[in-house]
N, C-alpha and C positions, 0 to 999 in steps of 0.2 A: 392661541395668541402668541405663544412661543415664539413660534416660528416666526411669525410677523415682526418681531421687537429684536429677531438674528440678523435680518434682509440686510439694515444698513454693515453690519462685521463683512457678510456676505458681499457687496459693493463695491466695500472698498479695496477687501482681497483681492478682487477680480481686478479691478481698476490699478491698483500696486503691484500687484504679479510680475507681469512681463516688464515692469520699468530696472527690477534688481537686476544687476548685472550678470548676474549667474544665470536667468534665464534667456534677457536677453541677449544672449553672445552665445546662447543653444544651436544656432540655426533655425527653430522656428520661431514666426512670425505673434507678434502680440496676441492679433486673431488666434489661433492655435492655441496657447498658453491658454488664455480663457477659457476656449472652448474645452480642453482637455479640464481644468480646473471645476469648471461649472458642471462639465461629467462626471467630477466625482463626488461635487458636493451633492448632486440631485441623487446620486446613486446612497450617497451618507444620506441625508436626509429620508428617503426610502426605506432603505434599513433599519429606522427609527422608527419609522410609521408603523413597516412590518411586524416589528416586535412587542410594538405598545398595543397594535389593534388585532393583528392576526393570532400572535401566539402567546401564552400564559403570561402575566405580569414578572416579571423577573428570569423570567428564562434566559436574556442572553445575558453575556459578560456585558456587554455595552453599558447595561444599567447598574450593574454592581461596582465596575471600575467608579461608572457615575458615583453613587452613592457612598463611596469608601473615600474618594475624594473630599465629600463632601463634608466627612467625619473628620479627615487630618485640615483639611480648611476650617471648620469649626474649633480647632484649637488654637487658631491666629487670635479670634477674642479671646479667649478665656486663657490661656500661657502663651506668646509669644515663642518660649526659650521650647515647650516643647513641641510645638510649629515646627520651629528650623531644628532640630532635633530628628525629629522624624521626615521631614523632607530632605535634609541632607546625610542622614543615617549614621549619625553623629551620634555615639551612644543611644539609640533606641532603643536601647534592650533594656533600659530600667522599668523595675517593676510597674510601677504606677501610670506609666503607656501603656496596659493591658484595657486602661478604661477605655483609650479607643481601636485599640486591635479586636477588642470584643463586641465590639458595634458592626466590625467591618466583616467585608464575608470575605474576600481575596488577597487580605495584609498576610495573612498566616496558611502557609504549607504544611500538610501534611507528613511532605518527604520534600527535602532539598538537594539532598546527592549531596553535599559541600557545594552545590550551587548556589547563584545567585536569585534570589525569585524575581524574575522578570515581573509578577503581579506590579508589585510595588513601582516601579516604572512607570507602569499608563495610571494608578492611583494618583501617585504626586505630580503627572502631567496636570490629572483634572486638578488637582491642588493649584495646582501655580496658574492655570487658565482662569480656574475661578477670581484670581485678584481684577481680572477686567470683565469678564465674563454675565458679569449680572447670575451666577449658576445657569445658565440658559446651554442645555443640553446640545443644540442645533450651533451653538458659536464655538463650542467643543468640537467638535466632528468637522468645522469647518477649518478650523488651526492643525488638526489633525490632517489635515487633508493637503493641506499647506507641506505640512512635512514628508508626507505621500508622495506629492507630485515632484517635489525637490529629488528625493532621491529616486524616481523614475525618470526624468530627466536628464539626473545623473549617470543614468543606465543607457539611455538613450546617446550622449557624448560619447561613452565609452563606446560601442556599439560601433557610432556611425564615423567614430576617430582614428578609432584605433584598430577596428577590424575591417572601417569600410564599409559596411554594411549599407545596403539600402534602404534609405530613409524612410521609404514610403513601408515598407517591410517593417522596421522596427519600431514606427511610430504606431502604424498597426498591435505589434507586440506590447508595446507598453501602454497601451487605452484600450483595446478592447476585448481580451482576452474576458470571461464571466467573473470567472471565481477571483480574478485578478481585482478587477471591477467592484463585482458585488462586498467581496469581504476586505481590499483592498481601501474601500473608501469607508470605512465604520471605524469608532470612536475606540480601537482594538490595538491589539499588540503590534500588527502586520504592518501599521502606518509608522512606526518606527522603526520595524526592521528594514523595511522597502528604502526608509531615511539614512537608516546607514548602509546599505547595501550598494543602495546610487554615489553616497560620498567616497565607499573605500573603492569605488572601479573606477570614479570620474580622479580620485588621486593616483587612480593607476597611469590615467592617459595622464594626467599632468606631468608623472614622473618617466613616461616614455617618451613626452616631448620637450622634457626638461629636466635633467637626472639633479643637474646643478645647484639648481634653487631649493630655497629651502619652503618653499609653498607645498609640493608634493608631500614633506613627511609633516605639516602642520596638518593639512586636508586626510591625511592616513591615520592620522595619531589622533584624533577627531572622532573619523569612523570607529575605530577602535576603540576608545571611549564610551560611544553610544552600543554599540554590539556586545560590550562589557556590565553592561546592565540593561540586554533586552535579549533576544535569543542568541545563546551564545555558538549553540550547533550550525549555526547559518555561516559563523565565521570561520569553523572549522569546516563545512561543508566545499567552501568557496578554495579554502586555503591552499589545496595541494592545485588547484588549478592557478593559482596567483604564482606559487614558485615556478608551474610549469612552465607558461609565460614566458616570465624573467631567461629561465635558461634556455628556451627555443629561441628568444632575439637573441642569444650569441650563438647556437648549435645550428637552429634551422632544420631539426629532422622533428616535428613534433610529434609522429605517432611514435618513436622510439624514447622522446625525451617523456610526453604524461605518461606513456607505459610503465618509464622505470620509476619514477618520482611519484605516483600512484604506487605501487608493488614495494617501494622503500616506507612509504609512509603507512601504508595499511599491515605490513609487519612487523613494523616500529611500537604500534598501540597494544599487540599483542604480548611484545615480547619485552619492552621497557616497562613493566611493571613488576618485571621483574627485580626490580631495583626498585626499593621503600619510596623512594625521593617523586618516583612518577605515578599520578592516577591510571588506576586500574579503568580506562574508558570500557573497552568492552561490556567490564562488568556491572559498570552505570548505567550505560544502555540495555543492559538485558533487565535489573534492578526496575529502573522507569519502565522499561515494558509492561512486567511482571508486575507493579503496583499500579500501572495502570488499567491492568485486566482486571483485577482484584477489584480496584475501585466499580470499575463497572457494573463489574457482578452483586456489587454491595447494593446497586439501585434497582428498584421495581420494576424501570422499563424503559433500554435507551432503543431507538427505534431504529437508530442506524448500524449497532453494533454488528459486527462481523466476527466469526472463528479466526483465531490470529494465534498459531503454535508459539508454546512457550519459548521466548528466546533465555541461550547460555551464552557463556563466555568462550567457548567453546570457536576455532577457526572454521574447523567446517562446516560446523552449525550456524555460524554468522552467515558468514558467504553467502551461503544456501539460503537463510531467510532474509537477506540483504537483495538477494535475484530476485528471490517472491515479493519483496515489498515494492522494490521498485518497479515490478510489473503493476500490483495492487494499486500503485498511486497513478501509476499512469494513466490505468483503463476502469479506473472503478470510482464512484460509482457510474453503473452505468444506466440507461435509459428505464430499466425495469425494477429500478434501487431508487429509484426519484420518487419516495412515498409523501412528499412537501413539499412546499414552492422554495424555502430557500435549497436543496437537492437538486433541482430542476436544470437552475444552470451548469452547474458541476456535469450533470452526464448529458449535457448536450455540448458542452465541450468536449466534452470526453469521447464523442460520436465525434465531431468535427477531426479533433485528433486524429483517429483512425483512419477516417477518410483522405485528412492530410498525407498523413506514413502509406496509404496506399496508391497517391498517384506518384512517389517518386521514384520507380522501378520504372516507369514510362514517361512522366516529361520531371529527366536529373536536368538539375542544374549543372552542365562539366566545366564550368567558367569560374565556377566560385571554390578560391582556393581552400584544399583542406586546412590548413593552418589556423584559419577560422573559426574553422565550428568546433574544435579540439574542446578549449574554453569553455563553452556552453553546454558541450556534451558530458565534458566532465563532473562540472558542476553541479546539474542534472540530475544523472548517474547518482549522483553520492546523494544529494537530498533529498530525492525520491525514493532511494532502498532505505536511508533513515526516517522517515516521515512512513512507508509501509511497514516496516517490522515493527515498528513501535507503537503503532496506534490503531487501535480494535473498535476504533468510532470513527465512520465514513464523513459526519460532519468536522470532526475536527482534523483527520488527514487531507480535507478540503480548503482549509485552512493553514496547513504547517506547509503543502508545495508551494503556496503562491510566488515565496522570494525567488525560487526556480523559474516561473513561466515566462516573464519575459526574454531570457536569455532562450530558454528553452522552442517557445514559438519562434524567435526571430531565427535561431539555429535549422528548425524547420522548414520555415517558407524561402530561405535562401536556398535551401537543397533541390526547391523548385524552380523552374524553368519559366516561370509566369506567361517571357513574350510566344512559348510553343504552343501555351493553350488557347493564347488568347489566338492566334495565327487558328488552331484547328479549330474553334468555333466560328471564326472567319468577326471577330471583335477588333476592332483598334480605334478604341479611344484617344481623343487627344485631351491630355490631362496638364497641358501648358500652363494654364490660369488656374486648374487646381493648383496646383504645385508653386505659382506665384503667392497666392492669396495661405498658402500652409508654409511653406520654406524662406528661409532669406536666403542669398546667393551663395553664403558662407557662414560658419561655424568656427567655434574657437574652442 
């Protein structure tokens, strides 16, 4: 019955969506919005179903975020002060918050680095959803979803503004990629990274068609904000491709500008630690590696686990396991590693991948300039060797690439040639009325 009593939140989302102006002035058409939105809610709802009837009670995060929420919302009756206390992280360290950190299963870390625990984030989302919410699981996942599609959207502007990209190409990328999809649309951390990850590129084009206004550093300092309490590696992931960027629109030689801005920044983490004043990243990364093998081994039986050498702080030793993860994230798992249905779509993209990467030795795309895909490769590159060296669980490095995939597939399918193949299987669709009934004429 749940679900039944979500339909009307469900409705009217749909129905409000494409009217905000941020959608529509995307370039696509109302129709589109919808449909990309009601893709992801059916896909959230799915994921729901999956985990309540297919696999053990409590297994995923979905439910425990649920549930922890539901703990720091239950102190809006009974103290007010330590409600907003704990939702604004305003002194929450007093003793007598342990009544409900100990209720809860994902308030408290293990190990923080001096990080920030991103748990707490999707917690005090469900906190704050629940003031309308009725607690109804399914109107979660659907506001969630909301904030999903904004910052793929946003990815999408960037994209098709600033690099040009073809539309049809990266609307592709951003809908239908699996693991983008499947864990892209659940009531999880991803639906807030994907939210600031769309903000801070769509404040990129803002600030490349508008250096002057002060809209760009509002929409960046924003991003920032939300990236500053959810995964914060994504925004270091991104970062050395953001300055690249910047200094190719005044240089214009982009494989010499992210070569060198790349090779400054990656000798910069190893060697500024030397100095008190900067973290030792390397050694935080090999840290969180190393505690999270340890954890694993601490459990009975994780079914995805994989042999993942110990990472050091060490430069030739990073490198070298930064090569091997970014290959691991790329190709793995793969079809004979799919021991569960949620597995399944992971390495049948991960077949299509392949298959991708091997027709483009025979129909290249030579029209699409490299300046392009520098961006997305970079990008890539850095999140996929951090997401493989650090993570010894197939399921959850299925889950850490996703903020990569759209850049990374639309990066892809432009390398291709599309109208060669279609010409050698002797295909030519006319896609005029698709492409009315999905685009408007123009984008902003």
């Amino acid at each position: 019955m749940e679900i039944i009593y979500s339909l009307p939140y469900l409705a009217l989302i749909i129905w409000l969506l494409p009217k905000v102006p941020f959608f529509k002035n995307s370039g696509l058409t109302p129709f589109t919005i919808r449909i990309l939105f009601s893709l992801k809610a059916i896909t959230g709802i799915g994921l729901i179903l999956i985990y309540t009837y297919y696999y053990p009670t409590g297994s995923s995060d979905i439910f425990n975020y649920f549930k922890d929420g539901k703990v720091l919302h239950s102190a809006l009756a009974h103290s007010p002060s330590d409600y907003f206390r704990m939702l604004l992280g305003i002194n929450d360290q007093s003793p007598h918050l342990m009544y409900y950190y100990d209720q809860m299963s994902f308030w408290l870390k293990e190990f923080n680095y001096d990080m920030f625990n991103d748990n707490r984030t999707v917690i005090r989302f469900n906190a704050i959803v629940m003031l309308f919410s009725f607690k109804n699981i399914f109107v979660h996942t659907y506001i969630m979803n909301v904030l999903a599609i904004t910052g793929l959207i946003g990815i999408y502007r960037f994209l098709t503004s600033t690099f040009k990209f073809n539309r049809v190409i990266v609307l592709i990328s951003i809908a239908l990629p699996p693991s983008l999809l499947f864990w892209g649309s659940g009531l999880l951390k991803e639906g807030i990274v994907l939210f600031a990850l769309g903000i801070l590129v769509f404040g990129l084009t803002q600030l490349s068609n508008n250096s002057k206004s002060i809209r760009p550093y509002i929409t960046l300092s924003f991003a920032l904000l939300i990236f500053s309490v959810s995964k914060f590696y994504v925004l270091l992931a991104i970062s050395p491709a953001m300055i690249s960027f910047f200094i190719n629109k005044k240089v214009q030689k982009p494989l010499l500008i992210y070569s060198i801005v790349h090779l400054i920044l990656y000798g910069s983490i190893f060697l500024l630690p030397i100095i008190d004043a900067f973290p030792n990243i390397p050694q935080i990364i090999a840290n969180k590696q190393n505690d999270f093998i340890n954890f694993v081994h601490s459990l009975s039986h994780v079914g995805s686990y994989i042999e993942t050498p110990r990472l050091t702080s060490n430069i030739l030793d990073f490198t070298w396991q930064g090569i091997r993860g970014f290959f691991v994230t790329l190709f793995r798992p793969h079809i004979f590693e799919a021991h569960n249905f949620a597995a399944l779509p992971a390495a049948m993209e991960n077949m299509l991948t392949i298959g991708l990467i091997a027709i483009i030795p025979f129909f290249r795309n030579k029209q699409i300039k490299t300046t392009y895909l520098f961006f997305g490769i970079a990008f890539t590159i850095i999140l996929f060797a951090l997401a493989g060296m650090t993570t010894p669980v197939l399921g959850a490095l299925v889950r850490y690439k996703i903020p990569a995939q759209p850049f990374f597939y639309a990066t892809l399918l432009m390398c291709i040639n599309w109208n060669a193949i279609l010409d050698k299987i002797g295909y030519k669709p006319n896609l005029t009325k698709i492409q009315a009934a999905v685009f408007t004429t123009s984008s902003s």
